[in-house]
Short mmCIF file of the C-alpha atoms (twelve columns), coordinates in Angstrom:
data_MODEL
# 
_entry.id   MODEL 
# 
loop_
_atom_site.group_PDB 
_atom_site.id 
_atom_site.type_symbol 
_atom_site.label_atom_id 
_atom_site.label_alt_id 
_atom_site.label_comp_id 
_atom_site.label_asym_id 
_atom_site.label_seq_id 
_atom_site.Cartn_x 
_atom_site.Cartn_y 
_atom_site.Cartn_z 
_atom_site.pdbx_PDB_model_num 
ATOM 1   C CA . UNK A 1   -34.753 -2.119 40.467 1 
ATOM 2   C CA . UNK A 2   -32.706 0.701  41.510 1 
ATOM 3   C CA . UNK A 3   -35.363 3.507  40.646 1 
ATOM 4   C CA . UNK A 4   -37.906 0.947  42.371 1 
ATOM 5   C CA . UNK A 5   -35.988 1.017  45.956 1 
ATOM 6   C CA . UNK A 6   -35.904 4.771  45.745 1 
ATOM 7   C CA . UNK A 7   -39.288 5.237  44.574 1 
ATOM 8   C CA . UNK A 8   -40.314 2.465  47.727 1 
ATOM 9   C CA . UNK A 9   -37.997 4.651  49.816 1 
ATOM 10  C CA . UNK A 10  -39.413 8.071  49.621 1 
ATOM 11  C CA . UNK A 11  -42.885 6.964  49.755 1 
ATOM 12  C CA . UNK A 12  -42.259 5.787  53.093 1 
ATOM 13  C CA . UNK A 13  -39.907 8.128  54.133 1 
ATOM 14  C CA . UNK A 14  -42.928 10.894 53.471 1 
ATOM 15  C CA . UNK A 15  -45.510 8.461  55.541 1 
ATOM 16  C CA . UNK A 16  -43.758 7.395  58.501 1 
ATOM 17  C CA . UNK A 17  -40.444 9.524  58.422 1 
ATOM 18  C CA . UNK A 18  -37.173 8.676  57.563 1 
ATOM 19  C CA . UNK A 19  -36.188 7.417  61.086 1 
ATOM 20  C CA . UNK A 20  -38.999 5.007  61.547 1 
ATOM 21  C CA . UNK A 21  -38.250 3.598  58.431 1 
ATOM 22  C CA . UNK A 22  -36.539 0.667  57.903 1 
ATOM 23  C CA . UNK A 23  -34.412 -1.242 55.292 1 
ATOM 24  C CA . UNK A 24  -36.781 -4.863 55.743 1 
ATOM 25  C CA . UNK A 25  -39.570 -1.647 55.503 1 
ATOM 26  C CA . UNK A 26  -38.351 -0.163 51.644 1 
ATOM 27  C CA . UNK A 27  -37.758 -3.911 49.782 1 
ATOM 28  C CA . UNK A 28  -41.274 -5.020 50.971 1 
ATOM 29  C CA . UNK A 29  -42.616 -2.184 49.471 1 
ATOM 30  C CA . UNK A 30  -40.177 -2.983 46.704 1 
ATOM 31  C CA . UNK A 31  -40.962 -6.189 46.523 1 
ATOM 32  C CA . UNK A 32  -37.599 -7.345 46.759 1 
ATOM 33  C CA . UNK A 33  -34.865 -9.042 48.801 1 
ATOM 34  C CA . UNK A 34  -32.635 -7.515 51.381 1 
ATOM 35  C CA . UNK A 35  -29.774 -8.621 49.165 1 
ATOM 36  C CA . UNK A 36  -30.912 -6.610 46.150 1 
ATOM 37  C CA . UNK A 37  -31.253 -3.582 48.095 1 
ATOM 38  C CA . UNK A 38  -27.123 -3.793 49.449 1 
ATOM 39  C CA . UNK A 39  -26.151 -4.489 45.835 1 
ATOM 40  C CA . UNK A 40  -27.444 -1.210 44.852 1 
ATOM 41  C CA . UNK A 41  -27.027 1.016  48.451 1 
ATOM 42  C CA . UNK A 42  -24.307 0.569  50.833 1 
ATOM 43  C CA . UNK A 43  -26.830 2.408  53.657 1 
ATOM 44  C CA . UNK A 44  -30.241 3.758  54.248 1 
ATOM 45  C CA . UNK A 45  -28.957 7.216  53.763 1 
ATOM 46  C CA . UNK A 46  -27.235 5.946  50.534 1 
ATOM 47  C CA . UNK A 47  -31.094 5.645  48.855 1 
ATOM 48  C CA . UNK A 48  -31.464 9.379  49.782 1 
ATOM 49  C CA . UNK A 49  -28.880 10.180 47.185 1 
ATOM 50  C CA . UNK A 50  -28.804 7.613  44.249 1 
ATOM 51  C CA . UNK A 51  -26.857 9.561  41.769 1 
ATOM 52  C CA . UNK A 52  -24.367 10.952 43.498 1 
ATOM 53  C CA . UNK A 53  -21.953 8.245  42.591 1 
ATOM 54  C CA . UNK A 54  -22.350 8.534  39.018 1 
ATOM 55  C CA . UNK A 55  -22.462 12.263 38.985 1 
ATOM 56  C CA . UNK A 56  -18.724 12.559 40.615 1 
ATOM 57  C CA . UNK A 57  -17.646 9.914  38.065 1 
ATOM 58  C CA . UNK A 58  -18.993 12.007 35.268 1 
ATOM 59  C CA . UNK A 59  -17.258 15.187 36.916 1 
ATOM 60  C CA . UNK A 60  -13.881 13.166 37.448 1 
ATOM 61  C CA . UNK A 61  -13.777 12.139 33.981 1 
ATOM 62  C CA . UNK A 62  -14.908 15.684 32.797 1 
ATOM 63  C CA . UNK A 63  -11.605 16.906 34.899 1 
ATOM 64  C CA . UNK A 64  -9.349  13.995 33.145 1 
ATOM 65  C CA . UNK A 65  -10.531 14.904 29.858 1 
ATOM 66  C CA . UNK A 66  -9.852  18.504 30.101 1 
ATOM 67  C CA . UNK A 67  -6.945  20.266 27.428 1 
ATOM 68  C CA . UNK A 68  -3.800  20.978 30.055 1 
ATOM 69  C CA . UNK A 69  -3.726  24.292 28.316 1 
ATOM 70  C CA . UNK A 70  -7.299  25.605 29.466 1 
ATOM 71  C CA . UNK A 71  -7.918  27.744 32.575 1 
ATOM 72  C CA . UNK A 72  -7.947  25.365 35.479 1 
ATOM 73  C CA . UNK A 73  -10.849 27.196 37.417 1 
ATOM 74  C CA . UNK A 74  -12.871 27.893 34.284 1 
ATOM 75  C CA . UNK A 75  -12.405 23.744 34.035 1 
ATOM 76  C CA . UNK A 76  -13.487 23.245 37.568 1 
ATOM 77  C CA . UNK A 77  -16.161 26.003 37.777 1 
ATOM 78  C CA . UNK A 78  -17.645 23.645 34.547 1 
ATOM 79  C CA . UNK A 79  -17.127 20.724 36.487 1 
ATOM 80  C CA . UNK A 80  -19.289 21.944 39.156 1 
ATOM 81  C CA . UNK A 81  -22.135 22.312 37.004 1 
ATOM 82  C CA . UNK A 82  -22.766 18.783 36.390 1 
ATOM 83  C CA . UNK A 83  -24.043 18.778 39.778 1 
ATOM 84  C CA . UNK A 84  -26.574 21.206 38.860 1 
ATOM 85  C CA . UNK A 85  -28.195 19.083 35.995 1 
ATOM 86  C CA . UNK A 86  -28.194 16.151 38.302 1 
ATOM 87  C CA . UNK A 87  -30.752 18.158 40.294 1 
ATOM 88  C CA . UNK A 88  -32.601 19.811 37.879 1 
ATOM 89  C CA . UNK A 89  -33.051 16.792 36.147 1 
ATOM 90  C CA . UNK A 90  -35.820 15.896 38.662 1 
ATOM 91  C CA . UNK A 91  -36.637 18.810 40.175 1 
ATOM 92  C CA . UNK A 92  -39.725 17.530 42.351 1 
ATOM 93  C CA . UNK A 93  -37.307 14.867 43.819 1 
ATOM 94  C CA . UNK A 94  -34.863 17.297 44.158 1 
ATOM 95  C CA . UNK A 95  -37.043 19.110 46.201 1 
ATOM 96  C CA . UNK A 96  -38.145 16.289 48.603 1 
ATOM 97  C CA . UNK A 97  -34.713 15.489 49.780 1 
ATOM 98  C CA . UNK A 98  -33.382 18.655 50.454 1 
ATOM 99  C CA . UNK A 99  -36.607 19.049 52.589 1 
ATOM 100 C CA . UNK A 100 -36.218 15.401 53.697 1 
ATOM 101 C CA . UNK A 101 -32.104 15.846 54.361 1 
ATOM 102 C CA . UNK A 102 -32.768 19.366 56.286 1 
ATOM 103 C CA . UNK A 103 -35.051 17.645 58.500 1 
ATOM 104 C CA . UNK A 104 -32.666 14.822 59.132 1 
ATOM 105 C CA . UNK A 105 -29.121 15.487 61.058 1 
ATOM 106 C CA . UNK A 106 -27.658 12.015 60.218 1 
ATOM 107 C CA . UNK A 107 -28.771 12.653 56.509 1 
ATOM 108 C CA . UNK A 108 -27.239 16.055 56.726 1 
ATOM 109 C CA . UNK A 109 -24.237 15.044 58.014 1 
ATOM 110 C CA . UNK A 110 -24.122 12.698 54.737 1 
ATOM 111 C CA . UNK A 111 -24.674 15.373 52.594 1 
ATOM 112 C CA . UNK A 112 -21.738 17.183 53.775 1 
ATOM 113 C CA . UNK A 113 -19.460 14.229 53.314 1 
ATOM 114 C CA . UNK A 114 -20.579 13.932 49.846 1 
ATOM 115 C CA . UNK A 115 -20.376 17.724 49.430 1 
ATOM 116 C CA . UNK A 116 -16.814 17.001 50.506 1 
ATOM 117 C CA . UNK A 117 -16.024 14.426 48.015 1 
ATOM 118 C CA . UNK A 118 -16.996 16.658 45.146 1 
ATOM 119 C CA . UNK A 119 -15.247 19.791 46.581 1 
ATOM 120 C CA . UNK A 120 -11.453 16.915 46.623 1 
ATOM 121 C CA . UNK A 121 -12.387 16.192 43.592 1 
ATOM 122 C CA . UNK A 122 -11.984 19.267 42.150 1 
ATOM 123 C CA . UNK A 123 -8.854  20.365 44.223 1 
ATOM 124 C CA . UNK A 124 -7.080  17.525 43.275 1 
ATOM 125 C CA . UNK A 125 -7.783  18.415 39.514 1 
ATOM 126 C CA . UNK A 126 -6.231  22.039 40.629 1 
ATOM 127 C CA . UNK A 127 -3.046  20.419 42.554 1 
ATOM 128 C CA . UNK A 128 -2.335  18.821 39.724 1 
ATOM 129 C CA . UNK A 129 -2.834  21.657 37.629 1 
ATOM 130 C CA . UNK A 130 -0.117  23.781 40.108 1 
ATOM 131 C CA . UNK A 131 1.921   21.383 40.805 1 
ATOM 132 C CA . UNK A 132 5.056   22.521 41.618 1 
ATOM 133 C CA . UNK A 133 4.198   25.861 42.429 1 
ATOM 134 C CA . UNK A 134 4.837   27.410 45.907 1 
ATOM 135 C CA . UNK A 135 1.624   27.335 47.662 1 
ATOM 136 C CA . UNK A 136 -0.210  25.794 44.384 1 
ATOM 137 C CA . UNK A 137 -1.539  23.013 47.121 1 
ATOM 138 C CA . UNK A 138 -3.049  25.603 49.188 1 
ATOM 139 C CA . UNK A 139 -4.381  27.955 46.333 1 
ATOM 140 C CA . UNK A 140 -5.850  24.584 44.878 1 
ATOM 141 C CA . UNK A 141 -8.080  24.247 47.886 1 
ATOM 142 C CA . UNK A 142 -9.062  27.803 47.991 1 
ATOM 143 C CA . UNK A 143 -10.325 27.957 44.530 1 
ATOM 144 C CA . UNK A 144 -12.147 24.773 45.001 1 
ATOM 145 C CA . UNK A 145 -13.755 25.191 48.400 1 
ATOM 146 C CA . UNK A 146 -14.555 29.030 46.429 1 
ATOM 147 C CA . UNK A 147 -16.078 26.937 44.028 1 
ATOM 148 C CA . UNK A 148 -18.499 24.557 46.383 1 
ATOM 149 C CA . UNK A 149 -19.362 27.704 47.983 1 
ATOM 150 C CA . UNK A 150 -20.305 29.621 45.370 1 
ATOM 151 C CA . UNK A 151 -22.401 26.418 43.369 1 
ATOM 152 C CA . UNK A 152 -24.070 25.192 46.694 1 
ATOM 153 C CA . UNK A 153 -25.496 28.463 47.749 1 
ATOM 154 C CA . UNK A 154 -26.965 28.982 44.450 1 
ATOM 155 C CA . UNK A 155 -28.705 25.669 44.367 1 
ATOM 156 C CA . UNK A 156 -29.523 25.573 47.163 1 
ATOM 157 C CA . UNK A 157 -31.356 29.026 47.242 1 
ATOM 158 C CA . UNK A 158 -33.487 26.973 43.883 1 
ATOM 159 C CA . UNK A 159 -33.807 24.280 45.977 1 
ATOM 160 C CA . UNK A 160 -35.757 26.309 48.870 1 
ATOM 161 C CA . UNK A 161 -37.658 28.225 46.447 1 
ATOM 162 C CA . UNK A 162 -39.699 24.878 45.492 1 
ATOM 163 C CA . UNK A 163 -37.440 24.290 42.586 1 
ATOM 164 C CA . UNK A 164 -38.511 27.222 40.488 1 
ATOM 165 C CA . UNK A 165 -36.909 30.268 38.641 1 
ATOM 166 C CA . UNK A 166 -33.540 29.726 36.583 1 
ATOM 167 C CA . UNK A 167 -31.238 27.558 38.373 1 
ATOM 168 C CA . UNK A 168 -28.691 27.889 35.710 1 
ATOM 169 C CA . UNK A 169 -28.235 31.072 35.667 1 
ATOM 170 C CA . UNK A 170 -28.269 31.924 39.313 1 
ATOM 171 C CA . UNK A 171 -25.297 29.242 39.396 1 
ATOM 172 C CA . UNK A 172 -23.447 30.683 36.298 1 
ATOM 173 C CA . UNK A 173 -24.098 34.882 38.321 1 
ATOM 174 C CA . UNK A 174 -21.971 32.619 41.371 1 
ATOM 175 C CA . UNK A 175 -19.605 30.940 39.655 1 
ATOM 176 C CA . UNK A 176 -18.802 33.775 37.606 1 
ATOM 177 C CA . UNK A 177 -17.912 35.864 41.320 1 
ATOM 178 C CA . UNK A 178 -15.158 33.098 41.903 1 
ATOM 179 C CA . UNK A 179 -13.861 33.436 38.144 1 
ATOM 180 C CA . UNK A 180 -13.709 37.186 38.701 1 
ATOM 181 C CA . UNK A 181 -11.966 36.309 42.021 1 
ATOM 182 C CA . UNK A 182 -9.374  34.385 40.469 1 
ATOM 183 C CA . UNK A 183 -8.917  35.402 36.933 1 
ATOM 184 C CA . UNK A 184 -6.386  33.842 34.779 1 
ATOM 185 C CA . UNK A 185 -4.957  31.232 37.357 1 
ATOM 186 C CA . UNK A 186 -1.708  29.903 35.193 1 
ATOM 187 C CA . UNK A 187 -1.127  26.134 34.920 1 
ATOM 188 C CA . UNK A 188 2.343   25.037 36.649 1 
ATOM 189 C CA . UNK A 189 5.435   26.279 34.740 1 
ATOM 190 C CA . UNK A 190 3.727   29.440 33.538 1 
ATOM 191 C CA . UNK A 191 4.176   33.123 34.309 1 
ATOM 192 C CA . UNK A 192 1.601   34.553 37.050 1 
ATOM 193 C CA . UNK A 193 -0.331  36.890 36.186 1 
ATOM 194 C CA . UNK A 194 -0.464  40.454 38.139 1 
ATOM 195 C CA . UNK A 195 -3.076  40.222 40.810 1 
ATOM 196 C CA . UNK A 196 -5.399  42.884 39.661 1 
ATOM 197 C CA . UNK A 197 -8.774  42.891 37.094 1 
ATOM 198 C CA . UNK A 198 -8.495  40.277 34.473 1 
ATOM 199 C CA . UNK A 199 -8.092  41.862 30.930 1 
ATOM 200 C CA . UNK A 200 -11.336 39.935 29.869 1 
ATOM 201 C CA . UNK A 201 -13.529 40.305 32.919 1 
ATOM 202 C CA . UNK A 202 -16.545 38.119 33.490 1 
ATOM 203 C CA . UNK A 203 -19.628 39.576 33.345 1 
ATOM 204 C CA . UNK A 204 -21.940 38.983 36.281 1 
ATOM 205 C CA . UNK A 205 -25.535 40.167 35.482 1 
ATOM 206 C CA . UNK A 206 -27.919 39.117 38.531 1 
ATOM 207 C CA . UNK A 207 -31.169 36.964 37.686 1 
ATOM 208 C CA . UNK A 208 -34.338 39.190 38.073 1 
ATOM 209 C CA . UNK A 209 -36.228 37.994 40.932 1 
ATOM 210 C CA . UNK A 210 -39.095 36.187 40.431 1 
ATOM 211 C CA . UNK A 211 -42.094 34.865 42.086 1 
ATOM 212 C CA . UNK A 212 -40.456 32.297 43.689 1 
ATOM 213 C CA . UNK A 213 -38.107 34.343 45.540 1 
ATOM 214 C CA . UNK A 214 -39.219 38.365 45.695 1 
ATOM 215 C CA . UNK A 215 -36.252 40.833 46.123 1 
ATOM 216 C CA . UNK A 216 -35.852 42.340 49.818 1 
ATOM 217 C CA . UNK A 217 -36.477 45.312 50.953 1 
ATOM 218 C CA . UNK A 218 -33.685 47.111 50.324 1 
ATOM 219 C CA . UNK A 219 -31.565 44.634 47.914 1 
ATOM 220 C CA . UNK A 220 -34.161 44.979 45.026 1 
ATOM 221 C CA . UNK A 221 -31.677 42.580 43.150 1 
ATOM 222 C CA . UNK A 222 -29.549 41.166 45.641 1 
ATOM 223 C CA . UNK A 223 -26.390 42.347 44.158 1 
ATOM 224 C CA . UNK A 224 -23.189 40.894 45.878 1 
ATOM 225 C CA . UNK A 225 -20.051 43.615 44.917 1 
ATOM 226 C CA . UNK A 226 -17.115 42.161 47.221 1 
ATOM 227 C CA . UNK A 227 -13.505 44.526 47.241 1 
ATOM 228 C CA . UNK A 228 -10.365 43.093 47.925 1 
ATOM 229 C CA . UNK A 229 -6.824  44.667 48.103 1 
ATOM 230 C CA . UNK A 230 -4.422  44.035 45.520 1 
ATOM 231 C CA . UNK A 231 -2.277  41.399 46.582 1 
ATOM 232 C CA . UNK A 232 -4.668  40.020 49.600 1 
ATOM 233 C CA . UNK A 233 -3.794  36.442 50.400 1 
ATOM 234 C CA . UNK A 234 -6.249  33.970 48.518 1 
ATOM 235 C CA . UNK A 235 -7.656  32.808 51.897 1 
ATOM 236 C CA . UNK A 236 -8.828  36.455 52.967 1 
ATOM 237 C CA . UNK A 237 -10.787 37.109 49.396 1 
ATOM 238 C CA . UNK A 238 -12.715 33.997 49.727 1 
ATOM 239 C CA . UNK A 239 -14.380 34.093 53.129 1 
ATOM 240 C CA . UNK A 240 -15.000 37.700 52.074 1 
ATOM 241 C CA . UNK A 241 -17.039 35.894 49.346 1 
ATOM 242 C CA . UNK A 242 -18.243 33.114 51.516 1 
ATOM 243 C CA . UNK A 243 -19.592 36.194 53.960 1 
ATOM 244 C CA . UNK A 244 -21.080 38.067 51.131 1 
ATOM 245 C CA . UNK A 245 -23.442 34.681 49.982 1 
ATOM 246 C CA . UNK A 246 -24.242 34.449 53.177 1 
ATOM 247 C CA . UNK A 247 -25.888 37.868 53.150 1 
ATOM 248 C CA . UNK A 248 -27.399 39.961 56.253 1 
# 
């Protein structure tokens, strides 16, 4: 029934738009009660992203279950890719409600709530990880929002390009920036590490453009190379990261 309200949903939402649809609209097409459809979907915006729910459950649990000895943003930059599945998953729905949710301000403004969830999700995994450690509550959100930054811009630049070329690996090339960023990060209790290169650095090896979305003039690969000073506050490196996604 779920899959049948969302399936009713998006049909409409592509016929009469998403604003002159209506809730009584979606379970007649459904051919179901009002009832069912609030068992399943607190809102109308709620049936423009089903699986969000379960996907932060899956990450939260992924996070829980995670060794206490591991590398805390290695664990959340993992975490973050369960997001990606859930997208590629379906990538023609995908597609259709990022179009759908750009064209919408309420539904945006939903989006970013739920981008928020994920994004506390994983901080709290990293305050835990620091805790104790002056400023580990503030490096904790740095690392995560890094993190959110770095996943969303790669999706969504799939997203935009109809939902073709290698997601994954465009993801991995901006996830691996933040691990390079923040090599090493110790759990609470542990020695810090220099700031400096990481002994093992990550390699970062840009997707070839493809068809979907042609190199520019003058960035035949869009490489991103961002400096930062030894010792520059946490804060500082990532909007220098944030800038460099967001590209000229």
């Amino acid at each position: 029934m779920r899959e049948a309200l969302v399936t009713a949903a998006f049909r409409l939402f592509l016929e009469r738009g998403y604003e002159r649809t209506t809730v009584d609209d979606i379970v007649a097409l459904a051919g179901v009660g009002r009832r069912s459809f609030f068992r399943y979907f607190p809102s109308k915006e709620d049936v423009v992203f089903p699986d969000h729910e379960r996907c932060l459950a899956r990450m939260t649990a992924f996070l829980a279950a995670s060794p206490q000895d591991g590398d805390p943003v290695r664990q959340v930059c993992d975490a973050a890719r369960s997001v990606l599945l859930m997208y590629t998953r379906d990538p023609d729905f995908s597609v259709r409600r990022h179009r759908l949710t750009k064209s919408v301000p309420g539904l945006r403004a939903h989006e970013l709530s739920v981008v928020w969830r994920y994004q506390r999700t994983l901080a709290d995994h990293l305050r835990a990880r620091f805790a104790g450690d002056p400023g580990g509550a503030l490096r904790a959100d740095v690392i995560a929002a890094a993190v959110v930054a770095a996943h969303n811009n790669a999706l969504r630049s799939w997203l935009r390009s109809g939902g073709r070329g290698d997601a994954g690996r465009a993801v991995d090339v901006a996830l691996g920036l933040v691990r390079a960023a923040f090599p090493a990060v110790p759990a609470s209790g542990e020695a810090a590490l220099p700031a400096g290169p990481a002994s093992g650095p990550v390699p970062v090896h840009p997707p070839a453009p493809g068809p979907a979305e042609p190199a520019r003039e003058g960035y035949p690969q869009d490489v991103v190379v961002v400096v930062a000073r030894r010792g520059a506050p946490l804060w500082r490196v990532v909007r220098e990261v944030e800038s460099a996604f967001e590209g000229p």
